[in-house]
TORKOL-4160 file (C-alpha; in steps of 0.2 Angstrom, whole numbers, padded with zeros to 4 digits, m for minus):
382
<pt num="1" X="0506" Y="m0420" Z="m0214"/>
<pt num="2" X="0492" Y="m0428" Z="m0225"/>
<pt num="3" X="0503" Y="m0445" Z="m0226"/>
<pt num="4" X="0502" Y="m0445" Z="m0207"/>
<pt num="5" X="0486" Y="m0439" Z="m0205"/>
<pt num="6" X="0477" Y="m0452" Z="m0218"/>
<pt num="7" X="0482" Y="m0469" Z="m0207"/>
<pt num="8" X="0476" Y="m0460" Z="m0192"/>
<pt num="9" X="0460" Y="m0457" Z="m0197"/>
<pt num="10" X="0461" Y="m0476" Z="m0202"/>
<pt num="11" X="0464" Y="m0482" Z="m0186"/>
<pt num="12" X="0451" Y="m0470" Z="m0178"/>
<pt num="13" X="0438" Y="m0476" Z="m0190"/>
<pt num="14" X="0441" Y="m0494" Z="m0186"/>
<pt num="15" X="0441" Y="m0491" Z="m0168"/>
<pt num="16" X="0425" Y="m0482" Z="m0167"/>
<pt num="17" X="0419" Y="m0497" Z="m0177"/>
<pt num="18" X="0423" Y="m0510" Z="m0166"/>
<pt num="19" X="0417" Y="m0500" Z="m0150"/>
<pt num="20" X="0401" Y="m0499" Z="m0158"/>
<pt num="21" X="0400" Y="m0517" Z="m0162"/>
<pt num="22" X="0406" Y="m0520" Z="m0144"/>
<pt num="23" X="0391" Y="m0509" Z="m0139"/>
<pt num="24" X="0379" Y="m0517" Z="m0149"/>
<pt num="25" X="0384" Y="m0534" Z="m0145"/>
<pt num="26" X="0382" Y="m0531" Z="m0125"/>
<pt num="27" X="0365" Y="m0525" Z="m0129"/>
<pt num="28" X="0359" Y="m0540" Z="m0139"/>
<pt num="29" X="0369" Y="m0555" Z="m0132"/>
<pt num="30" X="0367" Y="m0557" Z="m0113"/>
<pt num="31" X="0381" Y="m0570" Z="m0115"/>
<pt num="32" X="0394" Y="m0558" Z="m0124"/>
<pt num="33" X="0391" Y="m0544" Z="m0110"/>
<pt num="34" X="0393" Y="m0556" Z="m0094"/>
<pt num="35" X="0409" Y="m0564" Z="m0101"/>
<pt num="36" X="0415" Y="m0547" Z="m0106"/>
<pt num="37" X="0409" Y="m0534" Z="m0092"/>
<pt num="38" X="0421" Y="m0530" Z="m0076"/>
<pt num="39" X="0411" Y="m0542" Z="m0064"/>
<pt num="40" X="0417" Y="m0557" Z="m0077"/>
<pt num="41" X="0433" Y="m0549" Z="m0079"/>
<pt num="42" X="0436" Y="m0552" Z="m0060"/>
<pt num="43" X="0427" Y="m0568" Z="m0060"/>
<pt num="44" X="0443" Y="m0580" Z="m0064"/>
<pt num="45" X="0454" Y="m0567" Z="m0054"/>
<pt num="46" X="0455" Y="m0564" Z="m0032"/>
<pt num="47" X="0436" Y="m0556" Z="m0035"/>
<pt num="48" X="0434" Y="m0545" Z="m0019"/>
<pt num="49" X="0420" Y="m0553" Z="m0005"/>
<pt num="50" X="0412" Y="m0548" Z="0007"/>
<pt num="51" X="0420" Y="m0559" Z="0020"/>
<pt num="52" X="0439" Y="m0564" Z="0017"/>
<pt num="53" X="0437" Y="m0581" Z="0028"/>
<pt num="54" X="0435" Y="m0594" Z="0018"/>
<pt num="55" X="0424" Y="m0606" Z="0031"/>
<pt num="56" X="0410" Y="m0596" Z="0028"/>
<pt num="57" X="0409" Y="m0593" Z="0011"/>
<pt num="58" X="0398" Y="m0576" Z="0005"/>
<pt num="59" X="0385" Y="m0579" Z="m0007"/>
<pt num="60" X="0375" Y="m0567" Z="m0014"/>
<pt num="61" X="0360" Y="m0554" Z="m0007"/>
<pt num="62" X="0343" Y="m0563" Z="m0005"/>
<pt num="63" X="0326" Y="m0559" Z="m0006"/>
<pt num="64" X="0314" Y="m0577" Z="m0004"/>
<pt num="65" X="0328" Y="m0590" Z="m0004"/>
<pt num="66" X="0346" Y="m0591" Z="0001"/>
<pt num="67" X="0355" Y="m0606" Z="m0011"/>
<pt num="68" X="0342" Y="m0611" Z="m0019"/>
<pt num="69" X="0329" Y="m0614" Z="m0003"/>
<pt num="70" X="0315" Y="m0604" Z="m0006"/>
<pt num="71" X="0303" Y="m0600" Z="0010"/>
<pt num="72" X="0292" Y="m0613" Z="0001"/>
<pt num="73" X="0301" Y="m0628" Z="0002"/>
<pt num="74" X="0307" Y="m0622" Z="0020"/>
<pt num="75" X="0300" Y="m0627" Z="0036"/>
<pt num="76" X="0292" Y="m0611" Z="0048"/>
<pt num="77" X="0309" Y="m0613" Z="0059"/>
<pt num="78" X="0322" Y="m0605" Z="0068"/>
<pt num="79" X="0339" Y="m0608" Z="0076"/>
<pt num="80" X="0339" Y="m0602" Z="0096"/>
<pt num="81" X="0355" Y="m0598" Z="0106"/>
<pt num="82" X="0355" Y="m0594" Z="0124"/>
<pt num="83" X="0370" Y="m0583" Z="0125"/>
<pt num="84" X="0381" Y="m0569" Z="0135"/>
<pt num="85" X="0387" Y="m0558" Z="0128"/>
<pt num="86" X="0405" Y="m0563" Z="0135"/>
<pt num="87" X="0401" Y="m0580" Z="0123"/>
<pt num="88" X="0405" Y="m0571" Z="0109"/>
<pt num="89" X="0419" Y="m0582" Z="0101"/>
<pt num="90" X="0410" Y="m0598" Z="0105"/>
<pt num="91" X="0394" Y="m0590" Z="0097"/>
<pt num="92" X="0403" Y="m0585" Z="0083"/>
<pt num="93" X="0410" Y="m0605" Z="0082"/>
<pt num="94" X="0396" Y="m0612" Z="0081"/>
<pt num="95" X="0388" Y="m0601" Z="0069"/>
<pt num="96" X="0400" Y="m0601" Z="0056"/>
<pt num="97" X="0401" Y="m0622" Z="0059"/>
<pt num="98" X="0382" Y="m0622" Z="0056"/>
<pt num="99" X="0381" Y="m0610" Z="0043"/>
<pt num="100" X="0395" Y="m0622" Z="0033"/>
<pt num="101" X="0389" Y="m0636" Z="0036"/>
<pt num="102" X="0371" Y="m0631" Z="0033"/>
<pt num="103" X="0363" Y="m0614" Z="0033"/>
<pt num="104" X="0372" Y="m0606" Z="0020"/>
<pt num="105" X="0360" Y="m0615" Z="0008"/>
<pt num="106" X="0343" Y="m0611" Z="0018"/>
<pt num="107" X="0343" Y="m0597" Z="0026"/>
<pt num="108" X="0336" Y="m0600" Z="0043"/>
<pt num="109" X="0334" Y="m0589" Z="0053"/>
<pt num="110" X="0342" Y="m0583" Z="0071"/>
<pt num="111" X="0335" Y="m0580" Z="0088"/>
<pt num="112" X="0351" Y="m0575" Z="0103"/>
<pt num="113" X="0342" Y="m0575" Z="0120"/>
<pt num="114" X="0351" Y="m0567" Z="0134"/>
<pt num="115" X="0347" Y="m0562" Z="0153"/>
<pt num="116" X="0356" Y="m0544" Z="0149"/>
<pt num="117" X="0355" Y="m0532" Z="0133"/>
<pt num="118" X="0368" Y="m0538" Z="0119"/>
<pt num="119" X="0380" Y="m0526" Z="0114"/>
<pt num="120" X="0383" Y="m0518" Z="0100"/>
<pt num="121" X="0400" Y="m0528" Z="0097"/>
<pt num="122" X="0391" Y="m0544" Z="0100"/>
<pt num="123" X="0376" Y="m0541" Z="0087"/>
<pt num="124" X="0391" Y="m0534" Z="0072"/>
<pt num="125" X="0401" Y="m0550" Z="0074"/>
<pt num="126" X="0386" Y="m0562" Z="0076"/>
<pt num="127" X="0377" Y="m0552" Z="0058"/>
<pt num="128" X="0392" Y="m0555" Z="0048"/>
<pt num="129" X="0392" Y="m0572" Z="0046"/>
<pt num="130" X="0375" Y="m0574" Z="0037"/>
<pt num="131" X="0363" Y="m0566" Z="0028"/>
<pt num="132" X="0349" Y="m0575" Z="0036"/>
<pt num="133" X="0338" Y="m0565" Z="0048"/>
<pt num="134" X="0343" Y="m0562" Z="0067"/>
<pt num="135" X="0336" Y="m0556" Z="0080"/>
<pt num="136" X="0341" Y="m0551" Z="0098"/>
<pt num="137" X="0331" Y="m0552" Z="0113"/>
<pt num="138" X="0330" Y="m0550" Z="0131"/>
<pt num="139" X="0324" Y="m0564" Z="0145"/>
<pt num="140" X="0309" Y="m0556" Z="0156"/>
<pt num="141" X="0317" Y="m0556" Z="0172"/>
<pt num="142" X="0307" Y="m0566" Z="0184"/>
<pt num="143" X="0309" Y="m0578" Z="0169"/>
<pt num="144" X="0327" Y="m0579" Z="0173"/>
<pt num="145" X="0331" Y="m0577" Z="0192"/>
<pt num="146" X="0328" Y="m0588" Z="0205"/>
<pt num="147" X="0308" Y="m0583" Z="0212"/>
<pt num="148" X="0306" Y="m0577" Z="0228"/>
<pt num="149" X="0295" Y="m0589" Z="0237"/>
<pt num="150" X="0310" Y="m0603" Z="0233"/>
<pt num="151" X="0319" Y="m0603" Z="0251"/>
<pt num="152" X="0336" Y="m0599" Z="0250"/>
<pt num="153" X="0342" Y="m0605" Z="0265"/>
<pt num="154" X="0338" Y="m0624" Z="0259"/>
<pt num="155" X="0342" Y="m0619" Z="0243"/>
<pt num="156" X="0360" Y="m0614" Z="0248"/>
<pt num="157" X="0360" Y="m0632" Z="0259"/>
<pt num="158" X="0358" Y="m0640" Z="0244"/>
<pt num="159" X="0373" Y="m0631" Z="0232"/>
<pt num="160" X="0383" Y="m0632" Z="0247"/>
<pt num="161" X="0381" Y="m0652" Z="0246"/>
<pt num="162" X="0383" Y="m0653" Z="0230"/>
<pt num="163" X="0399" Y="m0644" Z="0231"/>
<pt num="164" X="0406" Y="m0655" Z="0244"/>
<pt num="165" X="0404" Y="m0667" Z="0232"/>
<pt num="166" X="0411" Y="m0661" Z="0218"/>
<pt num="167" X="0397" Y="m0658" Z="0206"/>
<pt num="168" X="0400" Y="m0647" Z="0190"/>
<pt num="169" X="0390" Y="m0631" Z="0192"/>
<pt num="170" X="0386" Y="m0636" Z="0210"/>
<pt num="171" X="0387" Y="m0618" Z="0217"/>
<pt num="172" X="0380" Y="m0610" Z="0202"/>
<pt num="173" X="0364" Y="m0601" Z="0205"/>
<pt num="174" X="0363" Y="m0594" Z="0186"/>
<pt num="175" X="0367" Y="m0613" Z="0179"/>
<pt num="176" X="0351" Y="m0614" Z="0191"/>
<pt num="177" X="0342" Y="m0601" Z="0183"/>
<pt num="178" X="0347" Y="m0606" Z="0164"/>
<pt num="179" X="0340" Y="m0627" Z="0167"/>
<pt num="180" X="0324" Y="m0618" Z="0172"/>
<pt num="181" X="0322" Y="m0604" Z="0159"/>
<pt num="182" X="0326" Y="m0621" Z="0146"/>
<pt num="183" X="0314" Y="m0632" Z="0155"/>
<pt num="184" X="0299" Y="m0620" Z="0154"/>
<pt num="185" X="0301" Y="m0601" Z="0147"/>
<pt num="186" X="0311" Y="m0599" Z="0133"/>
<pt num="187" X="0297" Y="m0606" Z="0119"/>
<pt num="188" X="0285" Y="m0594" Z="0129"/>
<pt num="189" X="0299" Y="m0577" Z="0122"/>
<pt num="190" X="0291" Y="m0565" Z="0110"/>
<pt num="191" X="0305" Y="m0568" Z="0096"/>
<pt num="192" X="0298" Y="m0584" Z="0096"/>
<pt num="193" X="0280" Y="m0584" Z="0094"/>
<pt num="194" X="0280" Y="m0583" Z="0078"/>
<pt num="195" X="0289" Y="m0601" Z="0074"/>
<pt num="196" X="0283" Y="m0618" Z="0072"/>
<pt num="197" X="0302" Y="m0626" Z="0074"/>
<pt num="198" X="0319" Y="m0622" Z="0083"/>
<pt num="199" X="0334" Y="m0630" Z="0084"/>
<pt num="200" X="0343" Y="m0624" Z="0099"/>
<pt num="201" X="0365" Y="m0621" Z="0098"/>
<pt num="202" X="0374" Y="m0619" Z="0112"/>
<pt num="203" X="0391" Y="m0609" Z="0112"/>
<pt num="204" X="0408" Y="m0616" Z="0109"/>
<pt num="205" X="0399" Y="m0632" Z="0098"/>
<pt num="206" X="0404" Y="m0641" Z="0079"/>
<pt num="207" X="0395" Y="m0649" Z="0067"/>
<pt num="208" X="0407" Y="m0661" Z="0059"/>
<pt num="209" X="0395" Y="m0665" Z="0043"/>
<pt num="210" X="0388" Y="m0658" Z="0029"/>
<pt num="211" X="0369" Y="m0661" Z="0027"/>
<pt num="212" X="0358" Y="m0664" Z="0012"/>
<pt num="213" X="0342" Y="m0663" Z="0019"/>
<pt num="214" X="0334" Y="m0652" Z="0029"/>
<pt num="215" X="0328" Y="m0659" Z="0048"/>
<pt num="216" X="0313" Y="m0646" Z="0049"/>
<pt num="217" X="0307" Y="m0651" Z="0034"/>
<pt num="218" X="0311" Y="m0671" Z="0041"/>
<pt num="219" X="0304" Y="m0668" Z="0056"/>
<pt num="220" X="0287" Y="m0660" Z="0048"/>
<pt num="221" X="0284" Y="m0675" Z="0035"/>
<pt num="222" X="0289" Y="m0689" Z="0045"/>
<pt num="223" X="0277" Y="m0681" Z="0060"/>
<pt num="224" X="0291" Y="m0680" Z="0073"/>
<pt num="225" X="0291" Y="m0669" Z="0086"/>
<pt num="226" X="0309" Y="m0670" Z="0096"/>
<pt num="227" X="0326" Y="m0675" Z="0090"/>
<pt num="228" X="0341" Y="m0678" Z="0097"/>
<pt num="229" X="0360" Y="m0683" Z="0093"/>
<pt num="230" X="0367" Y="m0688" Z="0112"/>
<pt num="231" X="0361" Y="m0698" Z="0126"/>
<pt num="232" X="0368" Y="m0703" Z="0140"/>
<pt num="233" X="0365" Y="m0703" Z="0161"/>
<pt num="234" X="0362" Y="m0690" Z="0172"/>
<pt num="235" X="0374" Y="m0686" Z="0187"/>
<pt num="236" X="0362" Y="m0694" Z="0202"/>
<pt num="237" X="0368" Y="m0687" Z="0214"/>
<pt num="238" X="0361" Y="m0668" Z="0206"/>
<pt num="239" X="0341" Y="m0674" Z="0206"/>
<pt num="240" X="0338" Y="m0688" Z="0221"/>
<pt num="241" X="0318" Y="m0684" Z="0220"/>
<pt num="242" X="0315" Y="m0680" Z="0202"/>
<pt num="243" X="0308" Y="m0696" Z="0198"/>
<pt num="244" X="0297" Y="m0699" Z="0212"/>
<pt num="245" X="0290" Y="m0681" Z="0207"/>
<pt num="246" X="0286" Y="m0687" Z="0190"/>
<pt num="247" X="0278" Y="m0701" Z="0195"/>
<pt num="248" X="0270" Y="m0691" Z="0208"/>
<pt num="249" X="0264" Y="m0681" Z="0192"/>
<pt num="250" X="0260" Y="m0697" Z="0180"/>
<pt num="251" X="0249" Y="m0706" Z="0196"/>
<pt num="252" X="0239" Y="m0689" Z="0197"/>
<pt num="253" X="0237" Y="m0686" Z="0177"/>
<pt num="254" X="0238" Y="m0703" Z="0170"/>
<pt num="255" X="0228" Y="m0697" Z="0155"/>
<pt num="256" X="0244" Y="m0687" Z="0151"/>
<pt num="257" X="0258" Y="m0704" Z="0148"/>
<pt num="258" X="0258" Y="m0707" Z="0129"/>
<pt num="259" X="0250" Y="m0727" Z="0124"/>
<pt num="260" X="0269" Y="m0733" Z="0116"/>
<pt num="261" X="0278" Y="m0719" Z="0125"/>
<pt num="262" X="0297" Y="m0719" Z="0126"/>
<pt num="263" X="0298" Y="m0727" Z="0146"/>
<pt num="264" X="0310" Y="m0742" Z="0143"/>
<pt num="265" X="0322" Y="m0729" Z="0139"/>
<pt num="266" X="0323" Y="m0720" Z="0155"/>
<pt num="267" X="0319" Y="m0737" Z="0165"/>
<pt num="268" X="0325" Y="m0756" Z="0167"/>
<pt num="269" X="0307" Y="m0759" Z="0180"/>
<pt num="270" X="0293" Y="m0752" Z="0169"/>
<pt num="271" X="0295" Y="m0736" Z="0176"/>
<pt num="272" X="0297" Y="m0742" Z="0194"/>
<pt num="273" X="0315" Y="m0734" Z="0195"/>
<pt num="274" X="0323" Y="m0722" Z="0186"/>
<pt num="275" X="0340" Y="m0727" Z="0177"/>
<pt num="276" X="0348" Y="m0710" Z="0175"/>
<pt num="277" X="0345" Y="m0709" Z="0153"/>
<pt num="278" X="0340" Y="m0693" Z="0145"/>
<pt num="279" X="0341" Y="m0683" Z="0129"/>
<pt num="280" X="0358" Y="m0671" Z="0131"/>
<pt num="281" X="0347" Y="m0655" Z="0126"/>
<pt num="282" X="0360" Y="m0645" Z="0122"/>
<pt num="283" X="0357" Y="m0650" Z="0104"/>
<pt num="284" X="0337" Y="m0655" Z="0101"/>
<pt num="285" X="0325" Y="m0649" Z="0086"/>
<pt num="286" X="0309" Y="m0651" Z="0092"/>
<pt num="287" X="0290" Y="m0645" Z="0089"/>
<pt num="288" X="0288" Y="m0628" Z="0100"/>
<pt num="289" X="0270" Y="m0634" Z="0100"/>
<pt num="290" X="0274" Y="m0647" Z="0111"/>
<pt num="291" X="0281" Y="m0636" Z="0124"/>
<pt num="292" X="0268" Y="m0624" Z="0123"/>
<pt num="293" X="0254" Y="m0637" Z="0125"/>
<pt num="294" X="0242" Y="m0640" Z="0141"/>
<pt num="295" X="0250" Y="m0658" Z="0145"/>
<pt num="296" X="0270" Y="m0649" Z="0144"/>
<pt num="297" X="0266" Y="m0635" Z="0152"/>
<pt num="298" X="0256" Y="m0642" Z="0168"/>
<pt num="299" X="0269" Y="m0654" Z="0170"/>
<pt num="300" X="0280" Y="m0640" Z="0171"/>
<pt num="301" X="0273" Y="m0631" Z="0183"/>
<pt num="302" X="0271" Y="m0647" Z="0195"/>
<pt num="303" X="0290" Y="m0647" Z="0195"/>
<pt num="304" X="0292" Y="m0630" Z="0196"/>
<pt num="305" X="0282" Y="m0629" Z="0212"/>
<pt num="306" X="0294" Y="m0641" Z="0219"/>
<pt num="307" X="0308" Y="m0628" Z="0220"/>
<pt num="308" X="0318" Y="m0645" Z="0214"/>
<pt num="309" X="0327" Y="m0634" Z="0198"/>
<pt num="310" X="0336" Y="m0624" Z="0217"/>
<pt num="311" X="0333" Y="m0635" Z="0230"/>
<pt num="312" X="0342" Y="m0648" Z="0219"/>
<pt num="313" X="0350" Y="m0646" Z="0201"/>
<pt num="314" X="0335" Y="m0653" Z="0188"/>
<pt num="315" X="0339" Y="m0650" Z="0173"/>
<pt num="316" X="0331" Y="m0647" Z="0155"/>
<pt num="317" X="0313" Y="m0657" Z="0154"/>
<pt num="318" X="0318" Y="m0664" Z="0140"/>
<pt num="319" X="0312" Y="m0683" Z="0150"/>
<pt num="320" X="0294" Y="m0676" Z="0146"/>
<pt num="321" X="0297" Y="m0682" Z="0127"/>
<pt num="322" X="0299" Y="m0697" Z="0131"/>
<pt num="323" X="0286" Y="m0700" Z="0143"/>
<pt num="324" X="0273" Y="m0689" Z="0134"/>
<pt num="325" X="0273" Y="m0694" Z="0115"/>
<pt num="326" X="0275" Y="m0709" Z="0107"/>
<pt num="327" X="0290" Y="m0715" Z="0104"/>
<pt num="328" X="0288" Y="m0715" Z="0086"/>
<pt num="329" X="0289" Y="m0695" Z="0088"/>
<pt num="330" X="0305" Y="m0694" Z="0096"/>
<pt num="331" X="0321" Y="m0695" Z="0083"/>
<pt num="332" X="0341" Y="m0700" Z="0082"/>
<pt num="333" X="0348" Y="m0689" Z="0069"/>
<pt num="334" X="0362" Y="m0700" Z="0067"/>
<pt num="335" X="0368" Y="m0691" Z="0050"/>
<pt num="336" X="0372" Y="m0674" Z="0061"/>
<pt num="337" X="0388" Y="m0676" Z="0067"/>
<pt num="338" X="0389" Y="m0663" Z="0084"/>
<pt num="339" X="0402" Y="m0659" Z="0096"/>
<pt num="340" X="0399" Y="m0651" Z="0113"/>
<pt num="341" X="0414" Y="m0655" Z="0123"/>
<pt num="342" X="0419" Y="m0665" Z="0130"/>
<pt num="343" X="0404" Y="m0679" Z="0121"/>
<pt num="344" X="0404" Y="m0679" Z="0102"/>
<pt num="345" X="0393" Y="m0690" Z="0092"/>
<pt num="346" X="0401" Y="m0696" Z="0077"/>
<pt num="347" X="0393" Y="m0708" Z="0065"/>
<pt num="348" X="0402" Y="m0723" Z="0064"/>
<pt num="349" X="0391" Y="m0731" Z="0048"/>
<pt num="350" X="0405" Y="m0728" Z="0035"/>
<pt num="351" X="0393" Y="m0725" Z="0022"/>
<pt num="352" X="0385" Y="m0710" Z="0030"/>
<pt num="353" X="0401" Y="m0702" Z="0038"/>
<pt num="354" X="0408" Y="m0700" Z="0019"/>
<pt num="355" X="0389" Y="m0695" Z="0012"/>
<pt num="356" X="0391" Y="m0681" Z="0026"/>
<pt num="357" X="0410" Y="m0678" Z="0021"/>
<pt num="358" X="0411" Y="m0678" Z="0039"/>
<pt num="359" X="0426" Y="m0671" Z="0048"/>
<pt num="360" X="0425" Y="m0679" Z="0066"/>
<pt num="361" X="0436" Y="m0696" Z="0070"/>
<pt num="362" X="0425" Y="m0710" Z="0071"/>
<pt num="363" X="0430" Y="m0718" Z="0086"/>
<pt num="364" X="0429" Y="m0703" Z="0099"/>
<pt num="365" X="0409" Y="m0704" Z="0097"/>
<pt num="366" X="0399" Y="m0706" Z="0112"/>
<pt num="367" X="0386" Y="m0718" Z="0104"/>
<pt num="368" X="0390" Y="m0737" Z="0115"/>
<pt num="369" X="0404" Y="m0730" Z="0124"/>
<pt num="370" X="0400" Y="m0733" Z="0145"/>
<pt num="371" X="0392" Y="m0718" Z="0147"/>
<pt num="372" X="0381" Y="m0720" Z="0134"/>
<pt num="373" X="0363" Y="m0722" Z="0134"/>
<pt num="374" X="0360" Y="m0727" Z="0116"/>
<pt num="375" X="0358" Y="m0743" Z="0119"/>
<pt num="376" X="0344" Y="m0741" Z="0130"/>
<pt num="377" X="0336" Y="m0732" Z="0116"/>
<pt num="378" X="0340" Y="m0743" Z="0103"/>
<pt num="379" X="0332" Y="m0757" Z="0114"/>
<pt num="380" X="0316" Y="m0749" Z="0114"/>
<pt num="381" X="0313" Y="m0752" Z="0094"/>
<pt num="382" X="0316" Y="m0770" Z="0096"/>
């Protein structure tokens, strides 16, 4: 009994031993304790995560900064989707595609606009692919519907027209609706008082290339005010009388046209004619200040009073950036690679497509092709 019983205690002694060395070694070197707790255990093994898809990678619970962006270094910014809630997949496309290819590592945060309430199902799948902030809001409803004084018997001429045509949208009286909540409300929402910057996503998009800068932050430094990745013409036959009313508007408030402005992009004559270029505002990063200013937001309501966003199908006023700020103010990101089907801009300098490590195949992109209007504004900084 005693032969048996002396090893044991032997054994006992020594393992009591090294657990208290084990103990005392975790509480004096931080090194020793991460390379032997359970969280390093599972570190070189499948660690559970909170999201199992790979093209949005989870990174860890923040407080200031996501990835190494404090609020500091960041811009006072926000991404802006105008959404249904039957968008759900596309939204959750082009989150994750931004999220990989830049938010994971700053932490901007969300703002999803829609003319109904969002459901539940649509704010769980849309939260789980970032930690960054979101929010969810409303559209006021004479924000969004087409006004009452707008007569809808020539408005209903004018879709019918268009239709016989065959006009994308030509019927739609909500496509309507959404060119003039874009061209004048949505930077007037509550969610978005509080911002300085949006970029605006749209459903079912990519973003083909990784960023190493942040555009807010560009934008901010180099004193730009409106950026865009896509330009090409507008379908004519959708705004007959726009130009004459911005000239109308020019001719009445010539103290509103920028010196330098931006006019040999939307014009071979000096502004005589118009040549059907314009920003493709479905991807833009712009100063909200802009919009909300007295200059933007009387021209604005000069079109508006037209009925012109019914009675024809204007779109976005994304023209009065080139007409009301120097051109100096309005950028080409050319290092964002974007896709909204069926136009995709790619860049073709080598050098930046493999900087960006950029997914997209260089000679689908829009840029020069013949229904582009990049040359036009190439032209311009000649």
């Amino acid at each position: 009994m005693m032969a048996v019983t002396k090893p044991a205690r032997y054994i006992l002694f020594i393992l009591c031993f090294l657990i208290a060395l084990h103990f005392l070694l975790s509480a004096t070197h931080a090194p020793y304790g991460k390379a032997t707790s359970l969280s390093g255990f599972w570190a070189g093994k499948d660690r559970p995560t909170k999201y199992s898809d790979s093209a949005v990678p989870a990174y860890s619970d923040f407080s200031s900064s996501i990835g190494g962006a404090s609020n500091a270094t960041r811009a006072n910014a926000t991404f802006v989707m105008l959404a249904r809630n039957s968008d759900i997949n596309g939204a959750v496309q082009s989150i994750r595609s931004i999220e990989d290819r830049f938010n994971r590592d700053h932490g901007y945060p969300y703002v999803f606009l829609n003319e109904e309430p969002w459901t539940d199902e649509f704010k769980k799948r849309i939260s789980a692919l970032s930690y960054a902030p979101m929010e969810f809001g409303v559209i006021p409803h004479d924000w969004w519907f087409q006004p009452d004084w707008i007569d809808e018997t020539r408005a209903a001429a004018g879709r019918k027209k268009m239709e016989e045509q065959g006009i994308i949208y030509a019927g739609s009286v909500s496509y309507r609706n959404m060119c003039r909540f874009n061209s004048g409300f949505f930077f007037r929402h509550e969610l978005l008082r509080k911002y300085r910057w949006y970029w605006r996503i749209e459903p079912d998009v990519m973003f083909h290339c990784t960023l190493s800068f942040d555009p807010f932050v560009y934008m901010e430094k180099q004193n730009k005010t409106y950026a865009f990745t896509i330009a090409l013409y507008e379908w004519a036959a959708t705004i007959p009388t726009l130009w004459d009313t911005v000239k109308d508007f020019m001719k009445q408030n010539p103290d509103t046209v920028a010196p330098d402005n931006a006019m040999g992009f939307l014009s071979e004559n000096g502004g005589d004619g118009y040549n059907m270029c314009h920003f493709w505002s479905n991807f833009e990063i712009a100063d909200l200040d802009f919009w909300r200013g007295p200059v933007y937001m009387k021209f604005f309501d000069f079109l508006d009073r037209t009925g012109g966003f019914y009675y024809e199908r204007w779109g976005d006023g994304a023209m009065a950036a080139a007409l009301f700020l120097p051109k100096s103010k309005v950028h080409f990101f050319n290092e964002i690679g974007y896709e909204h089907p069926p136009n995709i801009h790619c860049p073709s300098d080598d050098e930046v497509w493999r900087k960006g490590m950029c997914s997209c195949d260089q000679k689908r992109t829009h840029d020069y092709g013949p229904y582009s209007c990049q040359r036009q504004w190439d032209r311009i900084f000649q």
